[in-house]
C-alpha positions in Angstrom: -7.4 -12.0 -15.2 -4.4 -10.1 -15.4 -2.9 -8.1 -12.1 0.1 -5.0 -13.0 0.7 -3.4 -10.2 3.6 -0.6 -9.3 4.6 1.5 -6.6 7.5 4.0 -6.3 9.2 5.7 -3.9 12.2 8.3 -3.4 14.3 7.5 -0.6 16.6 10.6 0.5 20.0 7.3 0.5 22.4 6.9 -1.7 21.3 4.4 -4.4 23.8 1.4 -3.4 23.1 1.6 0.1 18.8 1.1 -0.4 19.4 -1.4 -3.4 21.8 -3.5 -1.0 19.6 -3.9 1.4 16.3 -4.2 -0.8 18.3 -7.2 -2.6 19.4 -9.3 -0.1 16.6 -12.1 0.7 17.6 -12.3 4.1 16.0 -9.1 4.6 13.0 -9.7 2.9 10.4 -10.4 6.0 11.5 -6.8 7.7 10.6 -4.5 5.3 8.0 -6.6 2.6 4.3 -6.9 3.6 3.2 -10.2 5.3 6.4 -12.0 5.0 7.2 -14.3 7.6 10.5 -16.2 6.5 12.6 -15.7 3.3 15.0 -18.8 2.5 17.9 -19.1 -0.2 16.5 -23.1 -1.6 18.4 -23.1 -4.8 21.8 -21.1 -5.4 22.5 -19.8 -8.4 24.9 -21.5 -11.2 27.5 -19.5 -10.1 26.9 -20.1 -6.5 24.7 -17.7 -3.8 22.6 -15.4 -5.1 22.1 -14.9 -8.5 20.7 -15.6 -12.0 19.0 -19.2 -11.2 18.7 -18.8 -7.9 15.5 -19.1 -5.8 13.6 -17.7 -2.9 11.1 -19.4 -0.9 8.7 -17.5 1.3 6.6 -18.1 3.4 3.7 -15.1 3.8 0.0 -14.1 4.7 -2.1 -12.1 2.6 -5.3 -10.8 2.0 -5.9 -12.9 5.3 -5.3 -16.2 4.2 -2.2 -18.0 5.0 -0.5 -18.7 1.5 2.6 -21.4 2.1 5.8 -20.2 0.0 7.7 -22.3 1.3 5.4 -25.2 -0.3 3.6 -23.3 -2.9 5.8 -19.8 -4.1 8.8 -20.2 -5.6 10.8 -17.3 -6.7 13.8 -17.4 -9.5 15.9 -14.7 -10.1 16.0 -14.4 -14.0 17.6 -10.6 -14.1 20.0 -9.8 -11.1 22.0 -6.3 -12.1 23.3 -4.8 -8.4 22.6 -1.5 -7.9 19.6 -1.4 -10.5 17.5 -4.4 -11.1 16.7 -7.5 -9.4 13.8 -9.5 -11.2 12.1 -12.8 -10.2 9.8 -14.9 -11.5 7.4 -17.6 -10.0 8.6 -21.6 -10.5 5.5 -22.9 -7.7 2.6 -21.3 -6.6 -0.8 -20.8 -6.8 -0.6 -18.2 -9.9 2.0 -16.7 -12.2 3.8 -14.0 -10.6 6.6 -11.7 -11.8 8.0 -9.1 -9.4 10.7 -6.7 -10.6 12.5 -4.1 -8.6 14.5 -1.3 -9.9 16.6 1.3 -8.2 17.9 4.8 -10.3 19.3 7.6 -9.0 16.7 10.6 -8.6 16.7 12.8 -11.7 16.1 15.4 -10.5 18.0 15.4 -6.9 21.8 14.4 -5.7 23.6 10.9 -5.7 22.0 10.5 -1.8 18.5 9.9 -3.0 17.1 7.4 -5.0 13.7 6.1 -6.9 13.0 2.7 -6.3 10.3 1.1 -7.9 8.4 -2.0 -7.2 6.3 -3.8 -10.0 4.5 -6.8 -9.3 2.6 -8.6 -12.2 0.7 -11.8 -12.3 -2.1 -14.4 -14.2 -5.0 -14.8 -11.8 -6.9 -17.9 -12.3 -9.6 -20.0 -10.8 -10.3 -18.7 -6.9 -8.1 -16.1 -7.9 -9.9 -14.9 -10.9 -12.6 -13.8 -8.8 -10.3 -12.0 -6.3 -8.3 -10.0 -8.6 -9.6 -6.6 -8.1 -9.5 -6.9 -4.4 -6.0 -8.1 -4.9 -4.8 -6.0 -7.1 -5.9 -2.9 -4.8 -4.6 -4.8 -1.7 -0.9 -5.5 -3.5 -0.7 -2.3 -4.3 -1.8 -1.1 -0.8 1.3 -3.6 0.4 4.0 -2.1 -1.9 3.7 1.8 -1.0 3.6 0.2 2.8 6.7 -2.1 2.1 8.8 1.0 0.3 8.4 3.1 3.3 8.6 0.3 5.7 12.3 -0.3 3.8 12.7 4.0 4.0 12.3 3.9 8.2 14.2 0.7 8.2 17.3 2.4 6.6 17.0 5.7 8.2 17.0 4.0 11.9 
């Protein structure tokens, strides 16, 4: 069963300062829902972090203690600082695709910005049955993580 989930958010920053931050793994676990550690495994071709490169996490949701680190892989397949990064599940437990993207407001000055957070996966097997609960908790997580990251940059 298929889960599409998206949440946005207008952050009163300038666009490069929130998609800076939002980008960088090593941030990851204090602003993202439930994650623990974020680690740099694989660089990308071109060295650090990139196209190729991937992300292991380690996280808990829904309650259950899910292992990135053994089981969630993310590759970067789309990495365009200060508008997209996309990523792409190599391990895991299901398909996932996660895909942030950061634009200037349209309607408002270069010191706010619309980021938007769209997580899409394949839930199968235990999963299959959970997929409305998860889709309602992910998206839940999301609106939590983009004003977690809003606080975070505001200090």
């Amino acid at each position: 069963m298929p889960i599409d989930v998206t949440a946005e958010r207008v952050i009163p920053i300038p666009p490069g300062r929130v998609a800076a931050y939002a980008m960088d793994w090593r941030h990851d676990a204090a602003w993202t829902q439930g994650i623990r550690e974020a680690a740099l495994t694989r660089e990308a071709d071109t060295g650090g972090f990139g196209v190729g490169a991937e992300v292991t996490r380690t996280a808990y949701f829904l309650g259950k203690r899910i292992d990135y680190v053994l089981r969630y892989v993310l590759r970067v397949i789309a990495h365009e600082p200060p508008e997209l990064l996309d990523m792409a599940s190599v391990a895991g437990p299901m398909p996932m695709h996660v895909t942030y993207t950061f634009a200037p407001h349209p309607g408002g000055t270069l010191a706010r910005i619309r980021i938007r957070i769209r997580v899409r996966g394949e839930a199968g097997g235990f999963y299959r049955l959970a997929a409305p609960a998860m889709a309602r908790k992910v998206r839940s997580s999301l609106v939590q993580d983009l004003r977690d990251l809003e606080r975070r940059l505001l200090g």
